[in-house]
N, C-alpha and C positions, 0 to 999 in steps of 0.2 A: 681337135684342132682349136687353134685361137685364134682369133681375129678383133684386133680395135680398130677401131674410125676414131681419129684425131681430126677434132677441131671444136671450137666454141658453138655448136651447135646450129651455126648459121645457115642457110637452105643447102648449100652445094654439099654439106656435111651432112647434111640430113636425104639428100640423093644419094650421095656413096652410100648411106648407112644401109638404104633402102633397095638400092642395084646390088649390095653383099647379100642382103637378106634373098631376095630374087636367086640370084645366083645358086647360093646353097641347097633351097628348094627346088631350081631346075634341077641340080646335079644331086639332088638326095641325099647330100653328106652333110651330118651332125656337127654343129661347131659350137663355141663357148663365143657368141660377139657380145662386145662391148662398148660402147662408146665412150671414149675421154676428151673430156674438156677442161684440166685441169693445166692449164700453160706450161706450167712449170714441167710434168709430166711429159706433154707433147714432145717439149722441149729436150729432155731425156731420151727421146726415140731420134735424134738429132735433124727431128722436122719443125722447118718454121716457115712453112707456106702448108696452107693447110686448101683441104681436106687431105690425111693421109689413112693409109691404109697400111694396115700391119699382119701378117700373115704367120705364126709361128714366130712372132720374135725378131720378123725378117719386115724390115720397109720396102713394100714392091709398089708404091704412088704415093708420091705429095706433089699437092698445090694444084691439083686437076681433080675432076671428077672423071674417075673412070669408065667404060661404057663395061655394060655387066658380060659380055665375051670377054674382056678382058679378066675380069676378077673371075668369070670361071675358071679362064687356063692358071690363073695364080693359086687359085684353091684345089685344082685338078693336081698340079704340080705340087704342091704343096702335101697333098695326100697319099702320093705315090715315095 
């Protein structure tokens, strides 16, 4: 599984990053995250309110941080 956090690294970006990382660990499943903060980048996943979150390739949040129930069921769905 993959997953980026898109954004400039600013705190709510660095929440998401940290509620994904939670997440993964409650739910025991192995993933490749990453974080991007390369605009231009961002901008290619066609997000431009950030913090976003990418799942597989798939945009499933921008511009919120999400609460880590939520990015479980995206990673749980995501796995299945």
């Amino acid at each position: 599984m993959e997953i980026r956090i898109l954004g400039p690294g600013c705190p709510r970006c660095e929440e998401a990053f940290k509620r994904t990382i939670d997440a993964l660990v409650a739910l025991n499943i192995p993933a490749d995250v990453q974080k991007v903060t390369d605009l231009k980048m961002i901008a290619e996943f066609g997000v431009f309110a950030t913090p976003g979150l990418v799942i597989n390739g798939k945009v499933v949040s921008s511009g919120k941080v999400p609460s880590r129930e939520e990015i479980e069921a995206w990673i749980r769905d995501a796995a299945s």
